[in-house]
C-alpha positions as CSV (number, residue, x, y, z in Angstrom):
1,X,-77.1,41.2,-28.2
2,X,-73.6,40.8,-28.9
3,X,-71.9,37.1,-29.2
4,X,-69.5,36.8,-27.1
5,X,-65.7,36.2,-28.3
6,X,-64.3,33.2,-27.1
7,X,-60.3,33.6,-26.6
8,X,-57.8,31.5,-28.0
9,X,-56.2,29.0,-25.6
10,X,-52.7,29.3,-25.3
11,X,-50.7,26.3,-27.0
12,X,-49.0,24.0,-24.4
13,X,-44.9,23.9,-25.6
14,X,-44.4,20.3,-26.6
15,X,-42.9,18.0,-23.8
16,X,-38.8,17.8,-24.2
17,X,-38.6,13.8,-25.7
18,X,-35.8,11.9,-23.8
19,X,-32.6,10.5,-25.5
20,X,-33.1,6.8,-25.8
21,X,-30.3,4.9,-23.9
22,X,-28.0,3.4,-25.8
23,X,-28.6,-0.2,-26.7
24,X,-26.9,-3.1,-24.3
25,X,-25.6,-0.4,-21.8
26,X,-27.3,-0.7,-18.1
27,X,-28.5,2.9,-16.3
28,X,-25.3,2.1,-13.5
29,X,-22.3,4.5,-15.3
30,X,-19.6,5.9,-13.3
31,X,-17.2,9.0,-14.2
32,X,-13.7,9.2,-15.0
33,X,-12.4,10.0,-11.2
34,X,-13.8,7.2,-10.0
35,X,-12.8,4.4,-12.6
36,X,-9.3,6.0,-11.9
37,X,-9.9,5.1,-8.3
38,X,-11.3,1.8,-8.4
39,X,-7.8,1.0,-10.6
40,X,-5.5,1.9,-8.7
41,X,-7.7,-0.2,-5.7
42,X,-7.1,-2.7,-8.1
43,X,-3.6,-2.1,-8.1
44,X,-2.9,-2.0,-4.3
45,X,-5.2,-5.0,-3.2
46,X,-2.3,-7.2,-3.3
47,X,-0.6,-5.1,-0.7
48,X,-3.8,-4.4,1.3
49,X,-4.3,-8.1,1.4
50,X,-1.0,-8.7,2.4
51,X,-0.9,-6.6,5.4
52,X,-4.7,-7.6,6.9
53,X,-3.3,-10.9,6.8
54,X,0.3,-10.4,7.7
55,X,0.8,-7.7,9.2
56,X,-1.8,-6.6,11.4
57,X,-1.3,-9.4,13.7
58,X,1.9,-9.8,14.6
59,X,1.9,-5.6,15.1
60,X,-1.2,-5.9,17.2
61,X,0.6,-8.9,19.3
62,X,3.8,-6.5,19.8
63,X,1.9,-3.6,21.2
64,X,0.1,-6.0,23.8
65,X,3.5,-7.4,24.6
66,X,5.6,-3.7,25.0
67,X,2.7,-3.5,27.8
68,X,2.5,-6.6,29.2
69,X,4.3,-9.7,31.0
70,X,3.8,-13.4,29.3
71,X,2.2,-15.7,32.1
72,X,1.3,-18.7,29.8
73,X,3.3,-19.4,26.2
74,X,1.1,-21.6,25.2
75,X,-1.4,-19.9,23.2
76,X,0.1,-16.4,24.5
77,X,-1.3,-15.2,27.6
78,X,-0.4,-11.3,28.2
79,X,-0.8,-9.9,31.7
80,X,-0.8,-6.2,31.4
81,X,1.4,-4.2,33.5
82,X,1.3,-0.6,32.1
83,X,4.6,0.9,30.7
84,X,6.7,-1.0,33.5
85,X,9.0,-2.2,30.0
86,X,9.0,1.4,28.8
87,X,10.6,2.5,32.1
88,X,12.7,-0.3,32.0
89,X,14.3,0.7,29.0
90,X,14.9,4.5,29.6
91,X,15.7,3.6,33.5
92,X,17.0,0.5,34.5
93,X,18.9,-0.8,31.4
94,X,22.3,0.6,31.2
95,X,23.2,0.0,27.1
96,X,19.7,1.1,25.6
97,X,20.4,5.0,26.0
98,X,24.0,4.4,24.7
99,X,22.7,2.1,21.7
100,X,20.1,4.5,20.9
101,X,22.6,7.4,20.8
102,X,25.2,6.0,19.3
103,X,22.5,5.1,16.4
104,X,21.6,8.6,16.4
105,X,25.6,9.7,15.8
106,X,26.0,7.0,13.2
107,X,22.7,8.6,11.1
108,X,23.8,11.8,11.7
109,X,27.2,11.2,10.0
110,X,26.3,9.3,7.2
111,X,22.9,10.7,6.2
112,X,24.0,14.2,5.0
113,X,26.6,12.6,2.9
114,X,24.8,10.2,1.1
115,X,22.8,12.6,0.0
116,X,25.2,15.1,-1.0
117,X,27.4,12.7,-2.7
118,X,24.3,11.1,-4.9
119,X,23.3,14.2,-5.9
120,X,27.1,15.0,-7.3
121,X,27.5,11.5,-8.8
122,X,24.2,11.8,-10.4
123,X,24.8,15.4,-11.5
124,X,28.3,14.1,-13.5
125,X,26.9,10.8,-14.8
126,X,23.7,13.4,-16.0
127,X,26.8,14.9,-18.4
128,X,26.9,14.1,-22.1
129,X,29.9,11.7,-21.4
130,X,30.8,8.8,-23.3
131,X,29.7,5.4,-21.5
132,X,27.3,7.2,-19.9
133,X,25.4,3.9,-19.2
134,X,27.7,2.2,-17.8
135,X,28.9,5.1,-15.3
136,X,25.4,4.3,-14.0
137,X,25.5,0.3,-13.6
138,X,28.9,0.5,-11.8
139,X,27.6,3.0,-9.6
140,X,24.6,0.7,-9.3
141,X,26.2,-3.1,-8.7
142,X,27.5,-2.5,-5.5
143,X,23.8,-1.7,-4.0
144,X,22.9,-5.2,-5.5
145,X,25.5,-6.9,-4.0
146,X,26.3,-5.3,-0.8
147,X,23.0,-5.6,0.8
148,X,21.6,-7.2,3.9
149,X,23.8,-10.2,5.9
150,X,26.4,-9.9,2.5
151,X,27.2,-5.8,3.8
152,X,27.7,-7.9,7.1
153,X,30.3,-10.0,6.6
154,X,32.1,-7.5,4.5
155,X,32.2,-5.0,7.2
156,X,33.4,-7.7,9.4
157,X,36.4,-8.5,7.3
158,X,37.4,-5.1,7.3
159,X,36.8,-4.5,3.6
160,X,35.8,-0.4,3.8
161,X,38.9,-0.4,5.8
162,X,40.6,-2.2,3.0
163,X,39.2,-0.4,-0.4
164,X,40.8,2.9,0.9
165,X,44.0,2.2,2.9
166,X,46.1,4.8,4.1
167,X,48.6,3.0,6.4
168,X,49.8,0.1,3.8
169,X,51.7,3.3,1.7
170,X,49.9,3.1,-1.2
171,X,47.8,6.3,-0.9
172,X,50.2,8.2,1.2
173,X,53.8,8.1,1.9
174,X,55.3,6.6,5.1
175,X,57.1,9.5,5.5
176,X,53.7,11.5,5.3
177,X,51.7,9.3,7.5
178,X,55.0,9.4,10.2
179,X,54.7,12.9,10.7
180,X,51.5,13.4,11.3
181,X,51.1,10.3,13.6
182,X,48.8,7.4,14.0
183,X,45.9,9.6,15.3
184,X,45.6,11.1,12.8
185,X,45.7,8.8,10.4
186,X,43.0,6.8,12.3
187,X,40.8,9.3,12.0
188,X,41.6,9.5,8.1
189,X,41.2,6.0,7.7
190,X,37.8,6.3,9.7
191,X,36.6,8.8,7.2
192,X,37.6,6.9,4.3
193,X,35.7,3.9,5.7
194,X,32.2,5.7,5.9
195,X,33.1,7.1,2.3
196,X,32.6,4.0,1.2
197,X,29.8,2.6,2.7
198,X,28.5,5.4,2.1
199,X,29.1,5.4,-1.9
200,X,28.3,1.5,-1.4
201,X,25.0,1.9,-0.6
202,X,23.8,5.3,-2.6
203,X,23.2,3.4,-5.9
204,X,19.5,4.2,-5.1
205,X,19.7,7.3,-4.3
206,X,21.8,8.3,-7.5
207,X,19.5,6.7,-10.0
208,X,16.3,8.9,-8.3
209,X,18.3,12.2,-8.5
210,X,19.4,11.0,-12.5
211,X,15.8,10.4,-12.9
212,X,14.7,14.2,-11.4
213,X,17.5,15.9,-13.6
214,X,16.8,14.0,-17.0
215,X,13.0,15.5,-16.0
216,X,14.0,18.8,-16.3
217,X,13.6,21.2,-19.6
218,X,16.8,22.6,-21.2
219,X,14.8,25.2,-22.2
220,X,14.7,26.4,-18.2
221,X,18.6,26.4,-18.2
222,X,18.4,28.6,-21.6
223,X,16.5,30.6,-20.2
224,X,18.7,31.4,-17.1
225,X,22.1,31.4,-19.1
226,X,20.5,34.0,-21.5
227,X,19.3,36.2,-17.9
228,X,23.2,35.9,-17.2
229,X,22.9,33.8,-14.2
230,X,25.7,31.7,-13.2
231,X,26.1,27.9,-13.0
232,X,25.9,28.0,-8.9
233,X,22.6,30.7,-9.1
234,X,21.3,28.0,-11.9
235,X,21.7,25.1,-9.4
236,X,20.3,26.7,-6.4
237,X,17.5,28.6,-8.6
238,X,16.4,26.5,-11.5
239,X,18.0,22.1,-10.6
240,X,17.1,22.1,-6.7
241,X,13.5,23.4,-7.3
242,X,13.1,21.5,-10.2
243,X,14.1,17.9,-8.5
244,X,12.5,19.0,-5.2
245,X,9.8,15.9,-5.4
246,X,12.7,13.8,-6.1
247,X,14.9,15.5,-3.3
248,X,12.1,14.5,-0.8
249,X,11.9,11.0,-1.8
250,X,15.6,10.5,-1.5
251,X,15.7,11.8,1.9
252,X,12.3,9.8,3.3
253,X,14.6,7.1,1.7
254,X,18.0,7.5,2.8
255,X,16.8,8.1,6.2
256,X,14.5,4.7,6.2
257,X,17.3,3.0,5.2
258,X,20.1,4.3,7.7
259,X,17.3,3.7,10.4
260,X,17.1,-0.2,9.3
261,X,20.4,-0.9,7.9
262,X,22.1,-4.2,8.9
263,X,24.7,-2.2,10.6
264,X,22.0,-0.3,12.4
265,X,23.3,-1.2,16.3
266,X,20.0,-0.3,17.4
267,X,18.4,-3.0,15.6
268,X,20.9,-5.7,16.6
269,X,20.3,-5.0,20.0
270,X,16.6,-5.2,19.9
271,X,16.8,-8.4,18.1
272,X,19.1,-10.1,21.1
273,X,17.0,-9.0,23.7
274,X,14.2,-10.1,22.0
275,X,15.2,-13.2,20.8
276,X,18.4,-14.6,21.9
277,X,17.7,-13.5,25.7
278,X,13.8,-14.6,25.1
279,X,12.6,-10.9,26.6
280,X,10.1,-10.7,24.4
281,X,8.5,-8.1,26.3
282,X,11.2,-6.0,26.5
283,X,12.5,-6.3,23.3
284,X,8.6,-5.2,21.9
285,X,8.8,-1.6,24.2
286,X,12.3,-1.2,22.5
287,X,10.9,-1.4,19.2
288,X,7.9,0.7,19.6
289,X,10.1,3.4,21.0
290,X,12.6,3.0,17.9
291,X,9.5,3.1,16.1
292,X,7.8,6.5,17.5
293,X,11.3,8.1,17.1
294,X,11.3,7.3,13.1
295,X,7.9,8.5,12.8
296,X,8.7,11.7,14.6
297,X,12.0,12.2,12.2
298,X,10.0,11.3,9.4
299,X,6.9,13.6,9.8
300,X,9.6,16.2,10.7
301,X,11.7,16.1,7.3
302,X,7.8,16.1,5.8
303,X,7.4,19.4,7.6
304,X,10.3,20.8,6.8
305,X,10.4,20.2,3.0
306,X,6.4,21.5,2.8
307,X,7.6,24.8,2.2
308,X,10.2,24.0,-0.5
309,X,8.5,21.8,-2.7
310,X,8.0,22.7,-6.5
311,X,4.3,22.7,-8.2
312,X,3.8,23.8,-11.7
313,X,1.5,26.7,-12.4
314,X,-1.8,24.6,-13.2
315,X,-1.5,23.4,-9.5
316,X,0.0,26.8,-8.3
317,X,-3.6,28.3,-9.9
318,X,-5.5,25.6,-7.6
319,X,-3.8,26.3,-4.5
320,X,-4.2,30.0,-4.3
321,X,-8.0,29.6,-5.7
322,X,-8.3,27.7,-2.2
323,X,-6.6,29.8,0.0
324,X,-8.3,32.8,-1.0
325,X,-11.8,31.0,-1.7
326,X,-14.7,33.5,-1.8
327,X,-18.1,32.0,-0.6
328,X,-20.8,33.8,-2.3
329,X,-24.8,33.8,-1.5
330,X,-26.9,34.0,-4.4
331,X,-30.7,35.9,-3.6
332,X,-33.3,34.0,-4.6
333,X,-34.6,36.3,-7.9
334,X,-37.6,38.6,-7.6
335,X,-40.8,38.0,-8.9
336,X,-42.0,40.2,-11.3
337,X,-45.8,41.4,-11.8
């Protein structure tokens, strides 16, 4: 009788042997992206901190108060009576619609230039000039100096009236400004004025548009000059796109500013409602609405720069991978016999 023949087991494959971790290190590691976030946490706590503590409060507080009537002082008793303060302000008060338009006017007149006159200003200080530095911390000091309750008492003395006068005969003859009248030359005068507040204030404004043109490559303006374009195509085609993030934070700035500026009239009026007259009610609904018009303007400038802003190409690449993201189903594989 044949023996029978045993068959060979088949050899088991070996068991992979695991890294030992490395010595004095715990099994808790976290990745690049999130060390980046927990540092910049680390950065903004301060400011977190500051506004759970002294800011939410008194915000909170003003909201009740634009809806409500104060019965008790003492420890602040609110007695909510709807939007009866909102009406108030659109309906019964006679100066708040004026105020708010004249505001509006004032914004209206001085925003576009302050931009457009930065940009210039930091266009010819960008220049290979000689004291180039110093073009910048004249352009500068007045920003410093002419802020807050100071800008005040300038502009009550007449002193924007005063840098540029046009009736004294120093500027223009009396001949000249007898010809064409005093209306005229009040309107001048007027227009010389907001020139410089305007240029008074912009010392911001000018160092973030230096900043956004030092950023850009002179190889990109090679470039154009060898495709024959000309200086005003290289401005609109190769500077405004390039300083477009910097363009954006100008204007989110500029129109901050102009909305809280000391010689806001809007503000002042609030703020003797609120406080001299002791309408505290009132003078909360007033802000709120002051408030929700900022915001609107603000998330309206947002929208209308989204279209125009510059990205280089790695983020181009990442934007058009999501927009035309292609969601695949991979089949489970077949078995085979």
């Amino acid at each position: 009788m044949a023996e029978k023949v045993k068959k060979p087991k088949p050899e088991k494959a070996p068991k992979p042997v695991k890294a030992p971790k490395p010595a004095g290190k715990g099994g808790f590691k976290l990745d690049l992206q999130t060390k980046d976030q927990l540092k910049g946490l680390v950065f903004v706590s301060p400011f977190i901190i500051g506004v759970l503590l002294f800011f939410v409060y008194p915000v909170t507080l003003s909201l009740r108060l634009s809806f409500g009537d104060i019965t008790s002082v003492v420890g602040m008793k609110i007695r909510l009576i709807g939007l009866q303060n909102y009406i108030r302000a659109f309906l019964v008060d006679v100066n708040f619609v004026p105020t708010f338009l004249q505001m509006i006017q004032q914004t209206a007149v001085k925003y576009p230039l302050t931009i457009v006159l930065s940009l210039i200003i930091a266009m010819l200080i960008n220049q290979d000039i000689a004291c180039r530095g110093l073009f910048r911390v004249i352009f500068f000091i007045p920003f410093l100096l002419g802020v807050g309750e100071v800008m005040q008492q300038l502009l009550n003395q007449g002193v924007d009236r005063a840098v540029l006068n046009v009736t004294d005969g120093t500027l223009i003859p009396y001949n000249v400004i007898s010809y064409f009248g005093t209306t005229i030359m009040d309107a001048v005068q007027t227009i010389l004025g907001i020139l410089v507040t305007v240029l008074w204030g912009s010392g911001v404004q000018i160092l973030l548009f230096l900043s956004g043109l030092q950023s850009i490559s002179p190889a990109l303006y090679e470039a154009a000059r060898i495709d024959g374009a000309t200086e005003w195509e290289i401005f609109w085609k190769v500077t405004v796109p390039m300083i477009s993030p910097m363009l954006l934070l100008n204007l989110i700035y500029t129109l901050v500013d102009s909305f809280t500026n000391i010689t806001n009239p809007m503000l002042s009026y609030i703020q003797d409602n609120g406080f001299k007259n002791g309408e505290f009610e009132f003078g909360a609904a007033m802000g709120w609405i002051y408030f929700a018009f900022v915001g609107l303007v603000v998330a309206l400038v947002f929208a209308i720069m989204k279209g125009y802003m510059h990205t280089n190409e790695v983020e181009g690449v990442k934007k058009h991978a999501r927009k035309h993201r292609i969601i695949t189903i991979e089949s489970k594989p077949k078995r085979s016999f």
